[in-house]
TIGUKE-850725 format. One record per residue (C-alpha): x, y, z. Coordinates in Angstrom, 1 decimal, m for minus. Example, Ala and Ser with C-alpha at 12.3 -4.5 7.8 and 13.67 -1.06 7.14 Angstrom:
! residues 2
> 12.3:m4.5:7.8
> 13.7:m1.1:7.1
***
This chain:
! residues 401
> 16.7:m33.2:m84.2
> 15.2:m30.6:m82.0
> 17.2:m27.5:m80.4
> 16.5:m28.9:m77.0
> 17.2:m32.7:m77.6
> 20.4:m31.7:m79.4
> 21.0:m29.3:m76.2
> 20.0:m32.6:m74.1
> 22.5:m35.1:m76.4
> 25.3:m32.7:m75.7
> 25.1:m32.9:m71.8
> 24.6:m36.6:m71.6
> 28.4:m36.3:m73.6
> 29.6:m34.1:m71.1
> 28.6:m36.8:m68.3
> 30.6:m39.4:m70.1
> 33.5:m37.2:m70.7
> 33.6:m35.8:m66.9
> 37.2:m37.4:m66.0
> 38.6:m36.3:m69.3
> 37.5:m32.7:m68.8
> 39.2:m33.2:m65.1
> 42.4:m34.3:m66.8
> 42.8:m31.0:m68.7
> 42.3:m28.5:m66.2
> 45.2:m26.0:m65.0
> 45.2:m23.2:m62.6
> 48.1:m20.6:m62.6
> 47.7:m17.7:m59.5
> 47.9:m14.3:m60.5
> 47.0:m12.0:m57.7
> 45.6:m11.5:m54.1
> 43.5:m9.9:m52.2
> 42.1:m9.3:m48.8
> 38.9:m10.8:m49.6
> 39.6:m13.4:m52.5
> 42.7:m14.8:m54.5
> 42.5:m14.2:m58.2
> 43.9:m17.4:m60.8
> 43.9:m17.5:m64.4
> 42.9:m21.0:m65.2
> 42.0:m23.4:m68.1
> 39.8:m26.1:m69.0
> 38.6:m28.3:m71.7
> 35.4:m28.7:m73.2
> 36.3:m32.2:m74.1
> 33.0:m32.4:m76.7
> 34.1:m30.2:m79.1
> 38.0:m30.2:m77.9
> 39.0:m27.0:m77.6
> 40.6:m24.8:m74.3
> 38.9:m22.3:m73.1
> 40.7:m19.6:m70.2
> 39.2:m17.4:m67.8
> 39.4:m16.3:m64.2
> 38.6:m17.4:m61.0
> 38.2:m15.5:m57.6
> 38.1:m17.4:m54.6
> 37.0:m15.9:m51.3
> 39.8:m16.3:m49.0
> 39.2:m18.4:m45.8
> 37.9:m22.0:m45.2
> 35.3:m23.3:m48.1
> 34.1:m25.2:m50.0
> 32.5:m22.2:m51.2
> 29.7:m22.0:m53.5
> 30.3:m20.9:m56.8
> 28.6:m19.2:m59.8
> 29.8:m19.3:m63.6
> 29.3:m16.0:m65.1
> 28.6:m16.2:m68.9
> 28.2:m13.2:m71.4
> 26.1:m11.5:m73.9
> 25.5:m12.0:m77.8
> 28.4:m11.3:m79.6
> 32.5:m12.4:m79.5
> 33.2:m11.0:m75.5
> 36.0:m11.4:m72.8
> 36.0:m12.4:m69.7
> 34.7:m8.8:m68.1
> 32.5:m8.2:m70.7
> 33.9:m5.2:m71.7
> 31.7:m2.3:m73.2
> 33.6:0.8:m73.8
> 35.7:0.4:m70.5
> 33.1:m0.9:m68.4
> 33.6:m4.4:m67.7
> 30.2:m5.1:m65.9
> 31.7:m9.1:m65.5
> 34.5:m8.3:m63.5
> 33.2:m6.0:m61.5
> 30.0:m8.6:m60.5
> 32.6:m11.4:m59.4
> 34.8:m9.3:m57.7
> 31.5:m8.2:m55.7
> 30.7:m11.9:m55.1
> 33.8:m13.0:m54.3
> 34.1:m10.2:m51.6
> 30.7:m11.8:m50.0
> 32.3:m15.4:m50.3
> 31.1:m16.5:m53.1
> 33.6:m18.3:m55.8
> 33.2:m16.8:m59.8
> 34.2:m18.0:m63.1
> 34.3:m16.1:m65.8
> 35.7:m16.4:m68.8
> 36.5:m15.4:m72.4
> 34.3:m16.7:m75.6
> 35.6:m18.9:m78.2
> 38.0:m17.3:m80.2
> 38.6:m14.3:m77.8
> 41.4:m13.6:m75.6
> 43.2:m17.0:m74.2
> 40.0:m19.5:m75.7
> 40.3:m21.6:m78.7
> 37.4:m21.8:m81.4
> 35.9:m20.0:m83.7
> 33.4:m16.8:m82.3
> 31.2:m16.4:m85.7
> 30.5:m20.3:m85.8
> 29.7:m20.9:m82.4
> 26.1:m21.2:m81.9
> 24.0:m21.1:m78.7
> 24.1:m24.7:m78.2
> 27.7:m24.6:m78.6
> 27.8:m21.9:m75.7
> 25.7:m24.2:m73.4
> 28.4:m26.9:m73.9
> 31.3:m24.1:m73.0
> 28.9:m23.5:m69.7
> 28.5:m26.7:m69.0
> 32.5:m27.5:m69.0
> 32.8:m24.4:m67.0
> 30.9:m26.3:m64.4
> 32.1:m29.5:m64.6
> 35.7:m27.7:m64.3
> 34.6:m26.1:m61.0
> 33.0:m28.9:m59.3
> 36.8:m30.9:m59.6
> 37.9:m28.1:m56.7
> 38.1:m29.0:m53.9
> 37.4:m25.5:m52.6
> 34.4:m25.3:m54.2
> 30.9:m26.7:m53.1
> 30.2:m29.1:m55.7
> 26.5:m28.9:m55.3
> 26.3:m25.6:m55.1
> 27.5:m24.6:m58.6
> 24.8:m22.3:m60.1
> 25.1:m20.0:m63.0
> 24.4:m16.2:m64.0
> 23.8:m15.0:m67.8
> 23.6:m11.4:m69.4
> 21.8:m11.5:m72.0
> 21.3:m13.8:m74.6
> 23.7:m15.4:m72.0
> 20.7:m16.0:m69.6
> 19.1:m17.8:m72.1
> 22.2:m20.2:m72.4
> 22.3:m20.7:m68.7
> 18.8:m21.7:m68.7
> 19.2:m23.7:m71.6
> 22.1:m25.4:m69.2
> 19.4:m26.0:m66.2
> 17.1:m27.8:m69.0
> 19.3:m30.3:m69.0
> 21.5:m33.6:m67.1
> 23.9:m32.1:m64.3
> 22.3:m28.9:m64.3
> 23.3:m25.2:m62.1
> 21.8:m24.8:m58.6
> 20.2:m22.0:m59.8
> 20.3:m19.7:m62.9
> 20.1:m15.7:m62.6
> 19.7:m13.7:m66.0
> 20.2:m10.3:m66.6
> 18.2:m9.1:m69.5
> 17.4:m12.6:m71.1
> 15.1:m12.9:m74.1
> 12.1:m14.6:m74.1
> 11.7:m13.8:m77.7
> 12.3:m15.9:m80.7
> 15.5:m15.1:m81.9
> 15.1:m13.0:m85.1
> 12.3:m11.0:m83.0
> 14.3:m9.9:m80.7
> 17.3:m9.2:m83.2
> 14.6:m6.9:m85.4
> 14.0:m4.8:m82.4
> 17.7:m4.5:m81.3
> 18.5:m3.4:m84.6
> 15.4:m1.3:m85.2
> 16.2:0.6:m81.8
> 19.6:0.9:m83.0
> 18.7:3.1:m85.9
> 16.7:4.9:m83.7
> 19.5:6.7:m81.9
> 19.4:10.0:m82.7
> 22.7:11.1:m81.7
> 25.9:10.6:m83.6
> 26.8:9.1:m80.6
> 25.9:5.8:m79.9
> 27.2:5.2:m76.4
> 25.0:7.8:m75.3
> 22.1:5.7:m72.8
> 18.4:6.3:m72.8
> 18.7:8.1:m69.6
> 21.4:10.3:m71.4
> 19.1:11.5:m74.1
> 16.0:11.0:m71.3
> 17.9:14.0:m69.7
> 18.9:16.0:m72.8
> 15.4:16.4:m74.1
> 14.2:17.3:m71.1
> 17.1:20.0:m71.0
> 15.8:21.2:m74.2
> 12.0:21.0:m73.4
> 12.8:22.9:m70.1
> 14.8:25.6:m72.1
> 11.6:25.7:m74.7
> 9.3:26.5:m71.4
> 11.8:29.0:m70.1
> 12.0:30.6:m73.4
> 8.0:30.8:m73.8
> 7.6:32.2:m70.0
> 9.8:35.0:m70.9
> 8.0:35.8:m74.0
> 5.1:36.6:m71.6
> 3.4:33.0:m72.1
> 1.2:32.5:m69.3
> 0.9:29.0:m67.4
> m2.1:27.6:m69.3
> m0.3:28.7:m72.8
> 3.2:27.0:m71.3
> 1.4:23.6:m70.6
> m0.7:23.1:m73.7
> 2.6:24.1:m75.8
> 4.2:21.2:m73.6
> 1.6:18.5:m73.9
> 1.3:19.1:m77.8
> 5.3:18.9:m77.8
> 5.2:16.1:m76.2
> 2.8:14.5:m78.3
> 4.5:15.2:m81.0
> 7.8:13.8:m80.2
> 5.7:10.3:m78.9
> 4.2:10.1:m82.1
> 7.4:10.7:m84.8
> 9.3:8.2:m82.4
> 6.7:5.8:m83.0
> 6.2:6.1:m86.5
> 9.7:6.1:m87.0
> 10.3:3.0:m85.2
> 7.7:1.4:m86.8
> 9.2:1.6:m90.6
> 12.9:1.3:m89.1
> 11.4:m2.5:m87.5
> 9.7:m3.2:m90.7
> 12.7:m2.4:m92.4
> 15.0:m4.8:m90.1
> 12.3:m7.9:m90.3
> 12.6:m7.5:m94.6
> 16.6:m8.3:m94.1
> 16.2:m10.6:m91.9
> 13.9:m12.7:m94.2
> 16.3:m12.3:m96.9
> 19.1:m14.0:m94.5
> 16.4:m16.4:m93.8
> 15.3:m17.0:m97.5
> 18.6:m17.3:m98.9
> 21.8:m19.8:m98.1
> 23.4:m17.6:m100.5
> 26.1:m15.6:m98.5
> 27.6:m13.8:m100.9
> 24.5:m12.7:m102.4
> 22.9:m12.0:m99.0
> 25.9:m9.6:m97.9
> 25.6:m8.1:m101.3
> 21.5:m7.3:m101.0
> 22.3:m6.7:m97.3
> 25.2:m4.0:m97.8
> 22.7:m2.1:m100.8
> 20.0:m1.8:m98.5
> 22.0:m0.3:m95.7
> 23.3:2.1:m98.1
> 20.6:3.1:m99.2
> 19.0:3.7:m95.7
> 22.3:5.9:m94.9
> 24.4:7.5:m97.5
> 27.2:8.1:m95.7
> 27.7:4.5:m94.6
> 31.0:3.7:m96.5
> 30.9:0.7:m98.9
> 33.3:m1.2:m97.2
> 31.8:m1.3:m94.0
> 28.6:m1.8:m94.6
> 30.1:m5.4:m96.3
> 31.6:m6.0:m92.9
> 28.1:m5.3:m91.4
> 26.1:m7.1:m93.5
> 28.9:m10.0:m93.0
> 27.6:m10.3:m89.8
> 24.2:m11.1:m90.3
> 25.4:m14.3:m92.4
> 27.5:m16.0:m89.7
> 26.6:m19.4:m88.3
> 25.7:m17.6:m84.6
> 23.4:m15.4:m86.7
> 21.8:m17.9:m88.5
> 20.8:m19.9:m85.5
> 20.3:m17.5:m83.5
> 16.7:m16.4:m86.3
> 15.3:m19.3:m85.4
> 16.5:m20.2:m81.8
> 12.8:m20.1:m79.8
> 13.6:m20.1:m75.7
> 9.8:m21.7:m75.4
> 11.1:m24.8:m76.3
> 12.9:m25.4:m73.4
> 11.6:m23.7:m70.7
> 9.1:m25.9:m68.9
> 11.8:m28.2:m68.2
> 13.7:m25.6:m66.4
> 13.4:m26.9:m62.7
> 16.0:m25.2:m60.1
> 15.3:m21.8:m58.4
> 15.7:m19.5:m61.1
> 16.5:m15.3:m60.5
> 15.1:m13.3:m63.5
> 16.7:m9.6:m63.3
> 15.4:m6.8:m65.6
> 16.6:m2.7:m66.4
> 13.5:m0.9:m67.4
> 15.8:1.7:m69.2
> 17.1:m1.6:m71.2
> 16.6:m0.7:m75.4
> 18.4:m4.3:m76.3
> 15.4:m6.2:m74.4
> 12.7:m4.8:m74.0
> 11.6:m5.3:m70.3
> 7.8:m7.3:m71.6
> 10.6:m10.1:m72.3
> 10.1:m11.0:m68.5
> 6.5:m11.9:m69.0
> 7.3:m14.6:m71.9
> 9.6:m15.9:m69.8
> 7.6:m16.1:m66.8
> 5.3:m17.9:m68.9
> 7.4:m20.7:m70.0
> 8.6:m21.1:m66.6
> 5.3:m21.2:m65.2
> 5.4:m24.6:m64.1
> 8.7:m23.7:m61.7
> 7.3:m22.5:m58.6
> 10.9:m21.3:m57.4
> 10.8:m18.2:m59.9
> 11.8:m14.6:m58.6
> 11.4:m11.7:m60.9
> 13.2:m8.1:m60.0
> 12.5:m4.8:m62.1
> 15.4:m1.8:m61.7
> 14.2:1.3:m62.8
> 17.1:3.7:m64.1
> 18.8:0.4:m65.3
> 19.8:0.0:m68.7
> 20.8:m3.3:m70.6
> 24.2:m3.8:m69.2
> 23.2:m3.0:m65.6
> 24.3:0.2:m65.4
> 23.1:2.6:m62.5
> 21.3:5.6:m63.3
> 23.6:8.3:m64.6
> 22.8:10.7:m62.1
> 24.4:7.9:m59.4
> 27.7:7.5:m61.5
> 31.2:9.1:m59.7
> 32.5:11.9:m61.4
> 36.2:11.1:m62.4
> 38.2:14.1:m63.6
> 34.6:16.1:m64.4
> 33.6:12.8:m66.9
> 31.1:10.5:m65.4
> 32.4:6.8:m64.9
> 29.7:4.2:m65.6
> 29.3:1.9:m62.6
> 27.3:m1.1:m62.2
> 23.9:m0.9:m59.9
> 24.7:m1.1:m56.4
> 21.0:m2.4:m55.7
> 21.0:m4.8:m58.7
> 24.7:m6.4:m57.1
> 23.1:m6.6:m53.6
> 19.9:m8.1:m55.4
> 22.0:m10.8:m56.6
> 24.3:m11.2:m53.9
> 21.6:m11.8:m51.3
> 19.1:m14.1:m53.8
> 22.3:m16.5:m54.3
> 23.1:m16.7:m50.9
> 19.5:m17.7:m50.2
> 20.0:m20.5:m52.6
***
């Protein structure tokens, strides 16, 4: 059976088990405020019967209100998405909710307050979580019914357009960063770019080292002009450093991809786990000596779970053309997880859906961060904040809808 006709099976058993998934619902308040009132609730996705718990903001006043379902990236997330302190999530639904708009969000199986399993839960299975989230929303009374829609980061824009493919489907779908890549394509260039970080630190953002190196070339040019360099000398030096730089980044990105697509056609090749972590963990060592033994197992680990398995072969084509509500397709062009010519593929697929918006941010990296330049300082450390103009973008497209 197909990815899409599974996807398709599974929602025609969520219709049938509607009143069951209505049945299981519960709603505890936590907190208020002057805009929205805050629960922690629960509901069931009856199919695979398991709880799942999140949170819902409400804006305050008379509804029904219409509602999104917020639903995360790759990977085993909470409710906020958390990444290093920023919690991008929570801050997007408390932004909603301020403008009257209702938000669920909520944690992945087998984090936080859900039930399940994290490492064996498969995209499909995640359209089946969104889909319960919906069904659970449109049983409140405060909430316009048909007016549910949904927005994904990541590859969790792909699983809310995977939802809208099928029977009771969102409003409308916004994604942040979704692929339109198949699955172990876009995984080889996550994890090539990975390795290309030169910096110990990892956290540190394109427009981090953006600005660093352009620290150092100005300091280089500075240097030259007080050696007596004159202006022609200063910008030859400067084009041939730049060159330079362009070319060993490419190069070294090239072998570092080549390098990524050879273990991920062993983890194709081979059912093997054990064996596969073992090749897996010797060729990581071997790329970096000073990986210890013990975590690259964990790492390799990874790459042999049932999500990462599926995921190789999961091809967002397929589904696509039957994509037919208004669909909001958001893009960073400082993103190095997806690369920003994913919004072309998917533009193509959806080419048959004349209600398709497409918004570039420059500055914006893969989590919607503004540029760093725009982030407060807090005790002389920059705080990472979400885009202002990427919140309004989606603030003002969903209230359209």
């Amino acid at each position: 059976m197909s990815f899409f006709r599974s996807a398709l099976l599974g929602g025609w058993l969520l219709l049938a088990s509607v009143m069951q998934a209505q049945a299981g619902s519960g709603a505890t308040p936590v907190e208020q405020s002057a805009l929205y009132g805050t629960e922690e609730v629960t509901f069931p996705n009856a199919i695979d019967k398991l709880q799942l718990a999140g949170t819902l903001t409400v804006p305050q006043g008379a509804g029904p209100f219409p509602a999104v379902v917020l639903i995360s990236d790759m990977g085993a997330q909470n409710r906020d998405g958390s990444v290093r302190g920023y919690q991008p999530l929570r801050l997007l639904a408390e932004h909603l909710s301020e403008q009257g708009i209702a938000v669920l969000r909520f944690d992945d199986r087998g984090v936080g307050k859900s039930e399940g399993d994290n490492s064996a839960t498969t995209t499909l299975d995640r359209v089946k979580d969104v889909q319960a989230a919906m069904l659970y929303l449109r049983t409140r009374p405060e909430i316009a019914a048909a007016r549910v829609g949904v927005i994904g980061h990541g590859e969790g824009g792909n699983v809310g357009l995977l939802a809208a493919a099928q029977p009771l489907p969102p409003a409308f779908v916004v994604t942040l960063a979704a692929s339109g890549q198949v699955g172990r394509d876009l995984l080889a260039n996550q994890q090539a770019a990975q390795r290309m970080v030169a910096s110990a630190d990892t956290s540190q953002t394109l427009g981090k080292r953006r600005m660093l190196a352009q620290q150092a070339l100005e300091q280089q040019v500075a240097s030259m002009r007080a050696s007596g360099a004159n202006a022609a000398q200063v910008e030859t030096a400067v084009a041939k450093y730049q060159l330079n730089q362009k070319t060993e980044a490419q190069n070294a990105l090239t072998k570092a991809l080549a390098r990524e697509q050879a273990m991920l056609e062993i983890v194709r090749q081979n059912p093997d786990n054990a064996q596969v972590q073992a090749i897996l963990a010797n060729m990581m060592r071997q790329d970096n000596a000073e990986l210890d033994p013990s975590q690259a197992r964990t790492l390799a680990a990874r790459r042999t779970t049932t999500w990462y398995r599926s995921y190789l072969s999961f091809d967002p084509q397929q589904y696509l053309s039957n994509v037919k509500c208004p669909v909001l397709l958001m893009q960073g062009l400082d993103d190095e997880e997806v690369a920003p010519t994913n919004l072309a593929l998917l533009e193509k697929g959806l080419k048959a859906n004349r209600t398709v918006t497409v918004q570039k941010f420059e500055g914006v990296n893969h989590v919607f961060q503004a540029p760093e330049t725009h982030w407060p300082l807090v005790d002389n450390v920059r705080q990472p904040i979400f885009s202002y103009i990427a919140l309004s973008a989606i603030r003002e497209w969903v209230r359209q809808r």
